[in-house]
Backbone and ligand atoms as CSV (ligand in chain L), in Angstrom:
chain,resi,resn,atom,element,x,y,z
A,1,UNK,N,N,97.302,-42.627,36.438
A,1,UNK,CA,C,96.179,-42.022,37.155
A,1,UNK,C,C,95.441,-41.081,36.200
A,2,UNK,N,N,93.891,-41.108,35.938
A,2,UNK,CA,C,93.287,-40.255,35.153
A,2,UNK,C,C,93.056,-38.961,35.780
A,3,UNK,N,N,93.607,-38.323,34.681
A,3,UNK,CA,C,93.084,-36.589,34.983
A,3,UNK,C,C,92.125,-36.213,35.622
A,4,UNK,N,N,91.665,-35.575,36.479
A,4,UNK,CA,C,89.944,-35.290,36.891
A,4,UNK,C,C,89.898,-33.819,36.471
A,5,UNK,N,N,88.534,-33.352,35.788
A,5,UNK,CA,C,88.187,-32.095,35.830
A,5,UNK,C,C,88.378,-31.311,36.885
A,6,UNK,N,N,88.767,-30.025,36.380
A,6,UNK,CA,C,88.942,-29.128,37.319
A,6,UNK,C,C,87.009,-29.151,37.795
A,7,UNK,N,N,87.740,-28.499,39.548
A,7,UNK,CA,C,86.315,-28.308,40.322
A,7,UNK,C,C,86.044,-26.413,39.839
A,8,UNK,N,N,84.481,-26.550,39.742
A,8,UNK,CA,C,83.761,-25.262,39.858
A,8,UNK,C,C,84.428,-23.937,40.657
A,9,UNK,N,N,85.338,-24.016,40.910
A,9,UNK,CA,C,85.606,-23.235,42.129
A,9,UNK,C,C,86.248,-21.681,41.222
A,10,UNK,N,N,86.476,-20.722,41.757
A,10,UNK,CA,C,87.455,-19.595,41.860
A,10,UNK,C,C,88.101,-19.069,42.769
A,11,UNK,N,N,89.645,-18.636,42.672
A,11,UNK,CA,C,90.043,-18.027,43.666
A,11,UNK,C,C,89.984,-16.670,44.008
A,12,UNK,N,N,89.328,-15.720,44.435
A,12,UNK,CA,C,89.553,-14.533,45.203
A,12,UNK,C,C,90.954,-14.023,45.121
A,13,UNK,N,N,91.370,-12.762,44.531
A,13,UNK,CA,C,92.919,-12.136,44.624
A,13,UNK,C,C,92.593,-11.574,45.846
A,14,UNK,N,N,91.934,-11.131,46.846
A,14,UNK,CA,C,93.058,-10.799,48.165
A,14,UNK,C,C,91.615,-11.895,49.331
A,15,UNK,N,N,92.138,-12.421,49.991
A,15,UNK,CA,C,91.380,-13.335,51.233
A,15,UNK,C,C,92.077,-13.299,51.968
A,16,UNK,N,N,90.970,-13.635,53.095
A,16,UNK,CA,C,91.586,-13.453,54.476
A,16,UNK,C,C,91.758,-14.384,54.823
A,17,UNK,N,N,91.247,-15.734,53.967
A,17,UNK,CA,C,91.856,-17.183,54.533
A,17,UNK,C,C,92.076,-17.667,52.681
A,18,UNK,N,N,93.302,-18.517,53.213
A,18,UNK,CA,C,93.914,-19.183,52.090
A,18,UNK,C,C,92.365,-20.628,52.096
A,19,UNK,N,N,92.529,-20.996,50.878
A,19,UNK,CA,C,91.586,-22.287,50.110
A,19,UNK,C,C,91.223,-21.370,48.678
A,20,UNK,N,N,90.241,-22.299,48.325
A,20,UNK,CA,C,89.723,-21.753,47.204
A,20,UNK,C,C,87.875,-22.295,48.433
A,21,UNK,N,N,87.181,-20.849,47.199
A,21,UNK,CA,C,85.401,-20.878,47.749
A,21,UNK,C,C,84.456,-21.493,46.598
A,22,UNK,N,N,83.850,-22.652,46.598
A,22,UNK,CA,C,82.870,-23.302,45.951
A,22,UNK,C,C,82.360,-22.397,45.285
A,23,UNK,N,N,81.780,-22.081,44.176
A,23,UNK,CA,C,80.795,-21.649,44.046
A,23,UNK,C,C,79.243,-22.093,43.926
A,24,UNK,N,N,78.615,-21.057,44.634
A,24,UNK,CA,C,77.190,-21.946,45.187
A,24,UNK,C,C,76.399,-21.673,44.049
A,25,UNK,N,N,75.392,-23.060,44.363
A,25,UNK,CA,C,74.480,-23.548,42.830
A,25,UNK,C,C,73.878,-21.802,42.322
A,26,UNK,N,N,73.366,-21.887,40.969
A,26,UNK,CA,C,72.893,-21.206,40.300
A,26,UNK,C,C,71.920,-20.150,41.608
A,27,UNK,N,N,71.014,-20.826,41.328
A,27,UNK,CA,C,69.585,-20.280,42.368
A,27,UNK,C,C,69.802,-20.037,43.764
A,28,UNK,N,N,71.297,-20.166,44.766
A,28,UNK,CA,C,71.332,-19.690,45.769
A,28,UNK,C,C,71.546,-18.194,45.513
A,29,UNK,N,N,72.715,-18.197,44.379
A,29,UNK,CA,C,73.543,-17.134,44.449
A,29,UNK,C,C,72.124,-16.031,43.712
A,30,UNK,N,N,71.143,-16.603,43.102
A,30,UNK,CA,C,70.383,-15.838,42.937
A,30,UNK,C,C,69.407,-15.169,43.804
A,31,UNK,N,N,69.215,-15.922,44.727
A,31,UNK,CA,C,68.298,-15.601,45.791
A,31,UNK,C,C,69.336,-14.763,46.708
A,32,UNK,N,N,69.903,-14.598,46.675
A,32,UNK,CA,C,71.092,-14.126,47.832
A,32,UNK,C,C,71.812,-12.673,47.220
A,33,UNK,N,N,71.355,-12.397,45.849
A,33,UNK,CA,C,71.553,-11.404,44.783
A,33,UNK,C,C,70.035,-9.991,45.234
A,34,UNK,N,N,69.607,-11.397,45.191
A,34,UNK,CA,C,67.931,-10.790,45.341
A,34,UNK,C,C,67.399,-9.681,46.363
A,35,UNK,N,N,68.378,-10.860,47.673
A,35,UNK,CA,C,68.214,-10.074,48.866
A,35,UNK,C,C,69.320,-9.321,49.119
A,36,UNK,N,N,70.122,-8.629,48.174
A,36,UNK,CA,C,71.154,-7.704,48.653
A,36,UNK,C,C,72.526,-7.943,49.140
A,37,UNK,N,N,72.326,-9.521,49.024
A,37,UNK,CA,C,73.965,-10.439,50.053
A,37,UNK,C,C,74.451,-10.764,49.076
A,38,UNK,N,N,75.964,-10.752,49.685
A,38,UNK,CA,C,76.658,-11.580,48.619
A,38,UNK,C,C,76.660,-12.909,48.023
A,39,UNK,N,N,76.564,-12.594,46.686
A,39,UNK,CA,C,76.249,-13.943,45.922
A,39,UNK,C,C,77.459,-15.683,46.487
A,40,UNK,N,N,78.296,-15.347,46.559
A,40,UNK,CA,C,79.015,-16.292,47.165
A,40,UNK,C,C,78.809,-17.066,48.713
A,41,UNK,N,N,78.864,-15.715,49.278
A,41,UNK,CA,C,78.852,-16.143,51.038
A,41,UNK,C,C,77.260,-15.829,51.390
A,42,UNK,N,N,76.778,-14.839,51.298
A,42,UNK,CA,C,75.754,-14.404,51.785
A,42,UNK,C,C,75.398,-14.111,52.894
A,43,UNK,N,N,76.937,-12.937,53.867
A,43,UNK,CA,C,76.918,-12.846,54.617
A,43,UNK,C,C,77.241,-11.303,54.776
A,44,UNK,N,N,77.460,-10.709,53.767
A,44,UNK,CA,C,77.592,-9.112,53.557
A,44,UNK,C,C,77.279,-8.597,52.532
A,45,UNK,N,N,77.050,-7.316,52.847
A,45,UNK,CA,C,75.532,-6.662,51.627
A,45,UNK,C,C,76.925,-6.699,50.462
A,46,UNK,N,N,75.746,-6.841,49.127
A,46,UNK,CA,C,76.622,-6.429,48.095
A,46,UNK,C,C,76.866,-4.711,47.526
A,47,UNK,N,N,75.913,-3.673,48.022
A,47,UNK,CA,C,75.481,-2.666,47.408
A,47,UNK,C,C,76.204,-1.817,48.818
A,48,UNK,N,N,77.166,-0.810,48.786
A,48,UNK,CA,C,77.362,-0.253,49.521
A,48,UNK,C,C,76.755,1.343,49.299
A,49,UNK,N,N,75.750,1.441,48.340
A,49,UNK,CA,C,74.954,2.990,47.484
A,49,UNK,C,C,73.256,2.246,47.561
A,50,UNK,N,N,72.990,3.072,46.579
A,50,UNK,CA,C,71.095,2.554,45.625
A,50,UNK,C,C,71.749,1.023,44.823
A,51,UNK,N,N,72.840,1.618,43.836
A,51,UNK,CA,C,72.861,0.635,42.942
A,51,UNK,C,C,74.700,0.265,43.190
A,52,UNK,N,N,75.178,1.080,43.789
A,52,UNK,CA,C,76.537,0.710,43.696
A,52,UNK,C,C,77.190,-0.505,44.454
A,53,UNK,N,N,78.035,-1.632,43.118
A,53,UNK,CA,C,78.011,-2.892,43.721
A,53,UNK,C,C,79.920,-2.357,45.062
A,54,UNK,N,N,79.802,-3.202,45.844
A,54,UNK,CA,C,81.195,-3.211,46.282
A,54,UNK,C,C,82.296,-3.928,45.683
A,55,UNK,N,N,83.684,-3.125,46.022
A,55,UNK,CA,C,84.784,-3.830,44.938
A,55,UNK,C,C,84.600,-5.577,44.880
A,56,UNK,N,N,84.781,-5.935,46.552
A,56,UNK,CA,C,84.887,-6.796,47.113
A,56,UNK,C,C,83.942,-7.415,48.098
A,57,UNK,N,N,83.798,-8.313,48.662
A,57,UNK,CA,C,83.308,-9.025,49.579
A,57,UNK,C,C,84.177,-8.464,50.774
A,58,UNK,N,N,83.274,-7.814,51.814
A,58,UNK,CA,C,83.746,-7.334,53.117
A,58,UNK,C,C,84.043,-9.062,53.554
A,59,UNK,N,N,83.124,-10.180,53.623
A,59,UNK,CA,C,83.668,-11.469,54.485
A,59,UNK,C,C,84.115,-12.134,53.554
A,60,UNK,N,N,84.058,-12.572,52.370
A,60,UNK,CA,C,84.684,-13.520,51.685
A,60,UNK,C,C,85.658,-12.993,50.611
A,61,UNK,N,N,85.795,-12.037,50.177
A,61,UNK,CA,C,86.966,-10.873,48.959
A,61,UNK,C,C,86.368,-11.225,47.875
A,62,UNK,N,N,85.189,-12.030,47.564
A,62,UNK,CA,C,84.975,-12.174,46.149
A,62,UNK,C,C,84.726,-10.460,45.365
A,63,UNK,N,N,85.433,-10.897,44.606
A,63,UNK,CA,C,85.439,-9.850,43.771
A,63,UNK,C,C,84.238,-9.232,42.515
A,64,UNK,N,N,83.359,-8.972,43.417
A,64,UNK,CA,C,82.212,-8.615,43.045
A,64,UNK,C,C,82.162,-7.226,42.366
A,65,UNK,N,N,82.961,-6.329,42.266
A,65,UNK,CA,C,82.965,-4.793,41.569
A,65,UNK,C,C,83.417,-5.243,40.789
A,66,UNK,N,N,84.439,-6.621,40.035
A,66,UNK,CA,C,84.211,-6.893,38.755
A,66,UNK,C,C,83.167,-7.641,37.629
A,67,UNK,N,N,82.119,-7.432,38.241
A,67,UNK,CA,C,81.166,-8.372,37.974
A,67,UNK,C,C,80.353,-7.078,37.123
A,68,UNK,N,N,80.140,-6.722,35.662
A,68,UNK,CA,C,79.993,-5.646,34.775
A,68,UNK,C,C,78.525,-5.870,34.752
A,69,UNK,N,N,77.503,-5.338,35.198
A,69,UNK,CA,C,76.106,-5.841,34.942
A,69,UNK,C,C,75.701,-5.444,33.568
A,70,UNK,N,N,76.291,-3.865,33.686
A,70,UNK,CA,C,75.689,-2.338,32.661
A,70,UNK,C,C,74.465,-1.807,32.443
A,71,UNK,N,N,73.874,-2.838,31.584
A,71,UNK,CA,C,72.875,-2.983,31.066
A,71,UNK,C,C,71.365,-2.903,31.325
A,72,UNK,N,N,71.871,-4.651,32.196
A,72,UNK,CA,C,70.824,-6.150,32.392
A,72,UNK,C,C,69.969,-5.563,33.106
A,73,UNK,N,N,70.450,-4.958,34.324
A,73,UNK,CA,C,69.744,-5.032,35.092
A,73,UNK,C,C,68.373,-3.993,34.887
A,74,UNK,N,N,68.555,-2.537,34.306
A,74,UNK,CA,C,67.175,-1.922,34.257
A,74,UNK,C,C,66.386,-2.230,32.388
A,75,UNK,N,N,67.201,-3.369,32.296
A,75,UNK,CA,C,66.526,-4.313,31.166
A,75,UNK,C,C,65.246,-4.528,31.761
A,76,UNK,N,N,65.930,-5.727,32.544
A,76,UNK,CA,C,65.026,-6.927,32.932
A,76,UNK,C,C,64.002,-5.960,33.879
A,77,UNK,N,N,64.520,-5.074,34.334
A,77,UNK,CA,C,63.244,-4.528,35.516
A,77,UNK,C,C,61.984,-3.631,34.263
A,78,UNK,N,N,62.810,-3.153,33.405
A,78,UNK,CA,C,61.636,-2.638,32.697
A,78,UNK,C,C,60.525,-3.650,32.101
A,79,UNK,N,N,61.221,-4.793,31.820
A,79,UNK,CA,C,60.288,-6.283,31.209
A,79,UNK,C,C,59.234,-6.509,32.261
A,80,UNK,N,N,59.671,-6.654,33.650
A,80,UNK,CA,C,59.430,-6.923,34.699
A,80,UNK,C,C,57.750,-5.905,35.002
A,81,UNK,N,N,58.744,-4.370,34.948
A,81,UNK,CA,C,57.558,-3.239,35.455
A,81,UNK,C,C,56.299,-3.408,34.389
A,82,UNK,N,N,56.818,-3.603,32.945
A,82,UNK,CA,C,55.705,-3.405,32.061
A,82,UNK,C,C,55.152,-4.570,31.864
A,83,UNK,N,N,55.041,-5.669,32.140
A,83,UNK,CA,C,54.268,-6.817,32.114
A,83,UNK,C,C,53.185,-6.848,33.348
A,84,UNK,N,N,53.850,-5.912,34.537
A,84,UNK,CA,C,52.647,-5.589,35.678
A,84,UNK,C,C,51.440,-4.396,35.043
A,85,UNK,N,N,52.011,-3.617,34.329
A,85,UNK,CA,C,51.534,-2.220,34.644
A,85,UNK,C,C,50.665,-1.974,33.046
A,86,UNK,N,N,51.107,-2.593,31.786
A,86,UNK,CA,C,50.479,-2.706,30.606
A,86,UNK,C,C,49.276,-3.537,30.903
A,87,UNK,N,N,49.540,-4.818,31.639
A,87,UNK,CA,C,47.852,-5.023,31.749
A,87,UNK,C,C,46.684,-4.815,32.477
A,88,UNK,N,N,47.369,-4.088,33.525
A,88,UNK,CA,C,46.877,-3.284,34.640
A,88,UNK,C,C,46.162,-2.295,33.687
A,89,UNK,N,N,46.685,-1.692,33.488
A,89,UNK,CA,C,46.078,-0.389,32.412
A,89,UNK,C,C,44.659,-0.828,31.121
A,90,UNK,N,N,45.315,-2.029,30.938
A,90,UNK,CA,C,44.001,-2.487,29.645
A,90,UNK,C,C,43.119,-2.842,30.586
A,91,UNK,N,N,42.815,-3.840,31.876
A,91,UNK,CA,C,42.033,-4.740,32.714
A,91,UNK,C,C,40.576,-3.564,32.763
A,92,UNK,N,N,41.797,-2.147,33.366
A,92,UNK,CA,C,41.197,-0.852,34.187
A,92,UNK,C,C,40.371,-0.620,32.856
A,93,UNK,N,N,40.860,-0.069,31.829
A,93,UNK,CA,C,40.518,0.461,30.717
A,93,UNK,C,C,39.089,-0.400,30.104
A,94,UNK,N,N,39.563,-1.618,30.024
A,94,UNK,CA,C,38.580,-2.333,29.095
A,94,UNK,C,C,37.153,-2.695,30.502
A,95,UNK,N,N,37.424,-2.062,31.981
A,95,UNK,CA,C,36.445,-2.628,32.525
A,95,UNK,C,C,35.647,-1.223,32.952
A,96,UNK,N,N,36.430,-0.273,33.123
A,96,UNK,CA,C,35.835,1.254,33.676
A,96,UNK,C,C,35.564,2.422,32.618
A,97,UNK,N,N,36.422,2.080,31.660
A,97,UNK,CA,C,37.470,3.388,30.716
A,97,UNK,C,C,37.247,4.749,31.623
A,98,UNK,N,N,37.958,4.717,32.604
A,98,UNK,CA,C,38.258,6.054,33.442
A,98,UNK,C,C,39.055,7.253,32.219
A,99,UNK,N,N,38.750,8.317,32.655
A,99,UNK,CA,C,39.138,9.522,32.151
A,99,UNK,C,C,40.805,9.400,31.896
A,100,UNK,N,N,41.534,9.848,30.858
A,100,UNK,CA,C,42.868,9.887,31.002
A,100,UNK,C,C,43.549,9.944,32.062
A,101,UNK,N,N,43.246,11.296,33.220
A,101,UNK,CA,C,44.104,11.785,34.470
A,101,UNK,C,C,44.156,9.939,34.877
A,102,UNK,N,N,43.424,9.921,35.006
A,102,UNK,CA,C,42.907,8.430,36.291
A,102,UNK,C,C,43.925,7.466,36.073
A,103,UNK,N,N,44.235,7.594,34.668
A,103,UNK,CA,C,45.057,6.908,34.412
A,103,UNK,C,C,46.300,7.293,34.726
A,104,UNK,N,N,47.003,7.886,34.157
A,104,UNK,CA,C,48.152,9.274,34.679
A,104,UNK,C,C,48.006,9.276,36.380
A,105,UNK,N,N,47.124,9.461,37.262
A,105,UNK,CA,C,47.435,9.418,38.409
A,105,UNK,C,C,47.738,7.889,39.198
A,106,UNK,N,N,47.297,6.851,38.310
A,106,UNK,CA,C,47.250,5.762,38.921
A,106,UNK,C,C,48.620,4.899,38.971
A,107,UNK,N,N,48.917,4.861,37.190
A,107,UNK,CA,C,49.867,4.281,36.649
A,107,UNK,C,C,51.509,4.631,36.358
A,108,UNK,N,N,51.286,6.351,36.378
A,108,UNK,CA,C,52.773,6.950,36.297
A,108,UNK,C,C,53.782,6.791,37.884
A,109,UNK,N,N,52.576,7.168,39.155
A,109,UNK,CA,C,53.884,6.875,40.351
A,109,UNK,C,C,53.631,5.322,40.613
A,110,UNK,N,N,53.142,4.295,40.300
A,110,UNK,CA,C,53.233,2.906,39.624
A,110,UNK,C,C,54.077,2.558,39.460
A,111,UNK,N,N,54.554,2.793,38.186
A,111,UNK,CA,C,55.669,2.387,37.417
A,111,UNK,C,C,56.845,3.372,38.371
A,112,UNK,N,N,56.689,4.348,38.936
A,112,UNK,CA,C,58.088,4.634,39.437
A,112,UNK,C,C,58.258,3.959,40.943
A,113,UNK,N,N,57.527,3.689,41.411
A,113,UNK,CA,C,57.579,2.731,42.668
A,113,UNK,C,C,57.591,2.133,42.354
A,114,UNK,N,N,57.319,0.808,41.277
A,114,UNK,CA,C,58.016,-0.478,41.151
A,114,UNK,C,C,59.067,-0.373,40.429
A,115,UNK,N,N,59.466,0.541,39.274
A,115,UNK,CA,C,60.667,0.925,38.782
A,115,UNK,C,C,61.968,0.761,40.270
A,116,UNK,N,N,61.888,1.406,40.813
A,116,UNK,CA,C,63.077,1.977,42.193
A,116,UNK,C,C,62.754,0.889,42.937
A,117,UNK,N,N,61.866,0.027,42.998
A,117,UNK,CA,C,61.493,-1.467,43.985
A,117,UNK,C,C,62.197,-1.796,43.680
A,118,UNK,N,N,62.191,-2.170,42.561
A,118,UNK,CA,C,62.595,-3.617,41.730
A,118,UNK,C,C,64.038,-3.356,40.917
A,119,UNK,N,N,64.548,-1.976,40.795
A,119,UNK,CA,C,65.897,-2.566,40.197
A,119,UNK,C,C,67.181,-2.512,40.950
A,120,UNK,N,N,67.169,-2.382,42.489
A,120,UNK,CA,C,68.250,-2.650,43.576
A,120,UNK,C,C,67.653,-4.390,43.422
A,121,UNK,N,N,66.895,-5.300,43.377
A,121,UNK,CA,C,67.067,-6.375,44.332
A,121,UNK,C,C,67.039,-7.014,42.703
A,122,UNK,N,N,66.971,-6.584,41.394
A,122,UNK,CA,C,67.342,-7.349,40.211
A,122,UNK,C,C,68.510,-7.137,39.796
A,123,UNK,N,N,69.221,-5.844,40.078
A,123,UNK,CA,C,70.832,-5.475,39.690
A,123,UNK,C,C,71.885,-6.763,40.936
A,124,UNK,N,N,71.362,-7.153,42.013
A,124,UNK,CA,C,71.796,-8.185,42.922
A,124,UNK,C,C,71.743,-9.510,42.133
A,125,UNK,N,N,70.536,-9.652,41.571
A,125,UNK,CA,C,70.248,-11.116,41.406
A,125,UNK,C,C,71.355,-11.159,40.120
A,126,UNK,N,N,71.426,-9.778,39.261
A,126,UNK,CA,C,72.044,-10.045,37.711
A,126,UNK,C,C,73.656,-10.264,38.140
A,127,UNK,N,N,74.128,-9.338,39.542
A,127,UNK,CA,C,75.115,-9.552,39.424
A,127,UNK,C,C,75.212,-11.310,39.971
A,128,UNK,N,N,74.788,-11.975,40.765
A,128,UNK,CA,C,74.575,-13.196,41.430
A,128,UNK,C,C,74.788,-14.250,39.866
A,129,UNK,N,N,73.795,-13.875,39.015
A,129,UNK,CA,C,73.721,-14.841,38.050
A,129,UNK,C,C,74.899,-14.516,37.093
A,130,UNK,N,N,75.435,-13.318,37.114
A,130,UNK,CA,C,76.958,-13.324,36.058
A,130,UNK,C,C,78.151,-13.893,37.042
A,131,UNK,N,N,78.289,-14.065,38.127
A,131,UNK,CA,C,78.757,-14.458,38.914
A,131,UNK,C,C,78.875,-15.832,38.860
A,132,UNK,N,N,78.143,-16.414,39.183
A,132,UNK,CA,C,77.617,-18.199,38.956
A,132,UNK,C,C,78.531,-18.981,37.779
A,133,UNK,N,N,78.386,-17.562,36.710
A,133,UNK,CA,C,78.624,-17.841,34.982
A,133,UNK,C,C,79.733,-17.540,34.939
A,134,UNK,N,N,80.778,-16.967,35.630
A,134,UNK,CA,C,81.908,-16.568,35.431
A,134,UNK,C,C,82.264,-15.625,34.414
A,135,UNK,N,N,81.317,-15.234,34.487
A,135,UNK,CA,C,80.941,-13.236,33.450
A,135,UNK,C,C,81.343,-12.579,34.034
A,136,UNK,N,N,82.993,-12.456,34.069
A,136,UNK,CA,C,83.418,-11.289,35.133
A,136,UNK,C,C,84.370,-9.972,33.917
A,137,UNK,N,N,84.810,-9.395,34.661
A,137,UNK,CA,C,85.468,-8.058,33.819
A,137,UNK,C,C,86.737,-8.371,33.293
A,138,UNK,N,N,87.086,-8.786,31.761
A,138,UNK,CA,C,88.069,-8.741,31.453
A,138,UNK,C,C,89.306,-7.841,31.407
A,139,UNK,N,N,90.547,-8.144,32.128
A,139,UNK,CA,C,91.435,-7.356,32.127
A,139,UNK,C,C,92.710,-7.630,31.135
A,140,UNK,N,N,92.284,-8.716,30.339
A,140,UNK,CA,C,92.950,-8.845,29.032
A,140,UNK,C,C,92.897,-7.641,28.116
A,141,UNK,N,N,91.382,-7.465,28.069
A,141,UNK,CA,C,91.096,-6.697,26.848
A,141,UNK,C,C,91.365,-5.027,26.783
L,1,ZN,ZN,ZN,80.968,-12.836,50.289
């Protein structure tokens, strides 16, 4: 009988039901990151703070507080904020050239309202997509 590849799957160290849980395609677990749910089930928030992920999955135990973002996430939101807000600023500039303040009043609480928008529902998606990848926290090392 030929070997078959192991399936995609992982097991959860503590569940409330014995199996092993699929892991769902790339782009669910991202969309489901996005909106604050857990990347696996998508049936309980992942963030029990602003940014703080939970150890675990309240419905499924995936072990989502090992999922190390650090980084990524106010990476990608700064890529994110300044690709809105740098050309916003030239569009304004090269079509009005308003006085400095104008600028300063327009663009600084800008960037901090989409700053604080945008990096709860991208720290979800980053943990969703290290998740997917099996980028979890080594306890070897
Ligand atoms: Zn879950």
């Amino acid at each position: 009988m030929p070997e078959q590849p192991l399936p995609s799957v992982w097991q959860p160290k503590r569940t409330r039901q014995p199996g092993l849980w699929p892991l769902p395609p790339l782009l669910t677990a991202l969309r489901r990151g996005l909106g604050g749910w857990c990347p696996v089930c998508g049936k309980s928030h992942i963030f029990n703070g602003y940014l703080r992920v939970v150890k675990a999955c309240e419905n499924c135990a995936a072990p989502l507080g090992e999922v190390r973002s650090d980084d990524v996430p106010p990476y990608f939101t700064i890529v994110i904020v300044g690709h809105i807000i740098i050309p916003g600023m030239l569009i304004l500039e090269q079509a009005e050239t308003p006085p400095i303040w104008v600028h300063v009043a327009i663009w600084v609480p800008l960037t901090l309202a989409l700053t604080l928008l945008l990096l709860r529902p991208v720290k979800g998606a980053t943990v969703g997509l290290m998740l997917s990848l099996g980028m979890m926290k080594d306890d070897r090392a």
